[in-house]
N, C-alpha and C positions, 0 to 999 in steps of 0.2 A: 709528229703526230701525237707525241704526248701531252696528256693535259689533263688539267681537272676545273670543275667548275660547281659554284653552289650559289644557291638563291632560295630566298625561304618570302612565303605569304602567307597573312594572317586571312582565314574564313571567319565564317561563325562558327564554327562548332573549335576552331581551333587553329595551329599553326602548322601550316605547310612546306616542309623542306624537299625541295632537286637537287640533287647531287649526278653529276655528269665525269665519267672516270674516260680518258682514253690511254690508249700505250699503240704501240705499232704496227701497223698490217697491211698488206696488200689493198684490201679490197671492204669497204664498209662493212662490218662483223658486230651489228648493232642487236644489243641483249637489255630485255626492261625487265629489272630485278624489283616490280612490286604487285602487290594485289590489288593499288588502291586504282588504279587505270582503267576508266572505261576501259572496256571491248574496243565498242565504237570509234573510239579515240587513239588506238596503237598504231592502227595503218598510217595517219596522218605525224602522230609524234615520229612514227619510223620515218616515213620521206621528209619530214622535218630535219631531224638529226642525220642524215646521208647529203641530204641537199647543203648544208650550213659547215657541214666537217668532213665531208667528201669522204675521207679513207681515216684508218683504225679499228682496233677491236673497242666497240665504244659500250660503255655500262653504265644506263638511266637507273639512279636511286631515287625513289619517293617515297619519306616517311613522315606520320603524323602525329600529331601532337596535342591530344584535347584538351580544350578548355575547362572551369570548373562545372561548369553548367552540363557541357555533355559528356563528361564523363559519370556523369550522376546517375543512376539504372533507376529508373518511374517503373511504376507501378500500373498497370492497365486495369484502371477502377474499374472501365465499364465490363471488362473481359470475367475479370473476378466477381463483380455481382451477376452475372449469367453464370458463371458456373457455380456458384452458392444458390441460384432461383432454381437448378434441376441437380442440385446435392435433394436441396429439399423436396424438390416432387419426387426424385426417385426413393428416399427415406419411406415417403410415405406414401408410395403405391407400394413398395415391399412391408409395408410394416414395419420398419425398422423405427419403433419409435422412440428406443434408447437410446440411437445416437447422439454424439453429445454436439450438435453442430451450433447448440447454442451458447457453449463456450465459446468467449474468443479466443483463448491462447489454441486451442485445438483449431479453431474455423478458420485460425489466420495460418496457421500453423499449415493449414491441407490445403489453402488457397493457394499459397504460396510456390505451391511443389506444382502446380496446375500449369498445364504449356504456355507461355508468353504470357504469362500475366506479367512474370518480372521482364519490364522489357532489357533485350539483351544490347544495345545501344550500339548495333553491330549496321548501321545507315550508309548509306553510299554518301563517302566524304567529298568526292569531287562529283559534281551537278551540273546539267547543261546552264544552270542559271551563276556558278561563282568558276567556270572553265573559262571563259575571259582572264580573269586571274589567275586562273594554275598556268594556263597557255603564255602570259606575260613574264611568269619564273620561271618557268622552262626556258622561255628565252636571255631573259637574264644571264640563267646560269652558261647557256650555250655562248652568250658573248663576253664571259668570265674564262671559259675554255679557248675562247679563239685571241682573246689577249694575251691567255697562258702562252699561246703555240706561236703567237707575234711575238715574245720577247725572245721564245725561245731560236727562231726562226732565224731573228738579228744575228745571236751571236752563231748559228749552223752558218748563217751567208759569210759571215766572214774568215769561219774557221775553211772551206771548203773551197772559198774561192780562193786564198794565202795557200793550200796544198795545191792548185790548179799550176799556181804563177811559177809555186818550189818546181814544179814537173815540166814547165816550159824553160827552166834556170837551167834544170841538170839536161835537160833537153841540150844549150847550149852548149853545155859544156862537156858531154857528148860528142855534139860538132868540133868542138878543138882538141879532141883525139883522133880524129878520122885522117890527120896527113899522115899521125905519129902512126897510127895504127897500119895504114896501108904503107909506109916505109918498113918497117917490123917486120910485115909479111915479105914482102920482096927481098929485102937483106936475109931471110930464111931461108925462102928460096932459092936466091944465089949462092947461096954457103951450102947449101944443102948439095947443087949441082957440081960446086965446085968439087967437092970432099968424094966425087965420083970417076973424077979426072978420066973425065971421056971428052971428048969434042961431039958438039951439039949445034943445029940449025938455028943463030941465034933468032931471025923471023920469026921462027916456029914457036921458039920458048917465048916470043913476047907475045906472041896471041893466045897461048896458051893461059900466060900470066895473066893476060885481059880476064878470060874466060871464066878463072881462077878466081881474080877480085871479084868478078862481078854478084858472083856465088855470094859475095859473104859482103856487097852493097847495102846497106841500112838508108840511105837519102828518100826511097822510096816511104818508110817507116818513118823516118823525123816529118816528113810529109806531112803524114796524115793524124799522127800524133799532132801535132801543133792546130793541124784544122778541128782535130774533136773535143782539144781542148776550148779552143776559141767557141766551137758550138755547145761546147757545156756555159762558159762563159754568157753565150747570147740568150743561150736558155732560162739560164737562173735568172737572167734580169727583165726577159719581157715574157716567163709565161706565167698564169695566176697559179698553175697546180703543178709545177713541171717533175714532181719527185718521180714518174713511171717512166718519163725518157729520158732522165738523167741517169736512173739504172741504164738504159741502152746505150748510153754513149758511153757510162764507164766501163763497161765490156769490151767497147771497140776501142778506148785508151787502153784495156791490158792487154788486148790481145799485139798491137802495134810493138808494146814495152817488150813482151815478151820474148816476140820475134829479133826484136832490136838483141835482148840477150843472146836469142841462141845462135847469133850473128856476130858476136861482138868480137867476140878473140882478141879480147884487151882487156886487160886487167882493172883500168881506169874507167874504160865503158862501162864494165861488170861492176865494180863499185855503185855508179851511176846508176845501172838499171834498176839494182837492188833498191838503192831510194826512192828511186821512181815507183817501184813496188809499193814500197815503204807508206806513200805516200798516198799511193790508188786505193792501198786498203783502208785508212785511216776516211778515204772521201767516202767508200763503198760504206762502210759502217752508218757514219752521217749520214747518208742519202736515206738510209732506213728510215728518220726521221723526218722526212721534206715532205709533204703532199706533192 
C-alpha cells in the first residue's frame, strides 16, 4: 500500500502541483493537506481516492504556483477614486480645508492604506471552469501511485509466495521425522517399563501406547496446514484486493505450526517448526503491504 504519486497542471493564473503519499493501513485513512480545494469538491476527491486505492493512510498535497501576471497586486482604481470623492466631501462638510488631499505623495499615500484598494490577489485558484483540469492531475497522480504499488506488489508476489512453498518443504520434512519420532517415543517407553522390572498386561500397554501416540498425532495439523497454504496460494492469484483474507489465513497457518510444535517431541520437528515460524512472520510483515 505504499506509494507516492505527482502530477502538476498549468492554469492561468499559474502552475498546479498533486502530490498523493500513502504507507499502510487497514482501512482508507484519507487526509487533504490543502486550502486550495473546493468545499464542494472534497466529498467527491474523497470517494475518488478510496475507490482508486481502496486501503492506506493516504495524504492529498495541493500546491500552487503563480504565474508573472498573477502574482502582480492591482490597484482597485475605481475603489480609490470613491474613497478620494468622500475624503473630499467629508473635508469639506467639516471644514477641514487644510487638508492637504491635494498633495499626491500624501493622497496616494492615505489611498493606499484604504481596504482593498490594493488588491490582495488572494482568488479562488481552482474554478468550476479550469476543475476539468485539476480533476485530470489528480488522476494522473493517482495512476503514478498505483504503478508505484504494481511494481511494488511484483516483487511482495514473489517474495510471499517463495516463503509459502519454504513452509510446505519443511512441512515435508516434518513428515520424514514422524516414523523416526514415533519409534523414539516407544523405544522410551519400553526402556522406561523395562528399568521397572515388574510384569505387565502386554494388551494393555499396547493400547495404552496407542492412546499415548495419538495425544501427540500432528497428521491432523500437516492437514490443514498444506490446505491454508494452498488457499493463500489460490488467493493471492485470483483476488483483485486479497491483503484482509490473507491476514486470516495467515493466522490459521500459525495457529496449525504452533500446535504442530507443542506436539512435536522431536528435536528435528522443533528445528522445523521454528522455520516455519521463521517463515509465517517474514509473510505476516509483507501482508501489511498487499490491499
Amino acid at each position: 500500500m505504499t506509494g507516492y504519486g505527482r502530477a502538476e497542471v498549468v492554469l492561468d493564473s499559474g502552475k498546479l502541483c498533486v502530490e498523493i503519499r500513502s504507507v499502510n493501513s487497514k482501512n482508507a485513512d484519507i487526509s487533504i493537506k490543502t486550502s486550495l480545494l473546493p468545499k464542494d469538491k472534497e466529498m467527491q476527491i474523497r470517494k475518488l481516492l478510496a475507490d482508486r486505492l481502496q486501503r492506506g493512510t493516504i495524504d492529498l498535497f495541493i500546491s500552487w504556483e503563480p504565474n508573472a501576471s498573477a502574482s502582480v497586486r492591482k490597484i482597485n482604481t475605481e475603489l480609490a477614486l470613491e474613497y478620494y470623492r468622500q475624503l473630499k466631501e467629508l473635508g469639506e462638510e467639516i471644514g477641514a480645508v487644510n487638508l492637504p488631499l491635494h498633495e499626491p505623495n500624501y493622497l496616494v499615500a492615505t489611498l493606499m492604506r484604504m481596504p482593498d484598494v490594493i488588491d490582495s490577489g488572494r482568488h479562488d485558484v481552482i474554478t468550476e471552469e479550469n476543475w476539468p483540469l485539476v480533476e485530470e492531475a489528480l488522476n494522473k497522480a493517482i495512476d503514478a501511485i498505483c504503478d508505484y504499488r504494481a511494481r511494488e506488489g511484483a516483487a511482495l508476489y514473489k517474495d510471499v509466495t517463495s516463503r509459502v512453498q519454504n513452509i510446505l518443504a519443511l512441512e515435508d520434512e516434518v513428515e520424514s521425522y514422524e516414523q523416526e519420532r514415533i519409534d523414539a517415543v516407544k523405544e522410551k517407553l519400553n526402556k522406561a517399563l523395562a528399568d521397572l522390572i515388574i510384569s505387565y498386561d502386554s494388551s494393555r500397554f499396547e493400547q495404552e501406547m496407542v492412546y499415548y501416540l495419538e495425544k501427540y498425532d500432528i497428521n491432523e495439523e500437516k492437514v490443514r496446514l498444506r490446505q491454508h497454504c494452498r488457499y493463500f496460494l489460490d488467493t493471492i492469484d485470483s483476488e483483485p484486493y486479497p491483503g484482509k483474507k490473507l491476514g486470516f489465513i495467515i493466522q490459521e497457518m500459525g495457529r496449525e505450526i504452533n500446535t504442530t510444535g507443542s506436539k512435536a517431541n522431536h528435536a528435528g520437528i522443533q528445528r522445523a517448526v521454528v522455520r516455519m515460524k521463521d517463515e509465517l512472520e517474514k509473510i505476516r510483515e509483507q501482508s501489511l503491504n498487499i490491499l
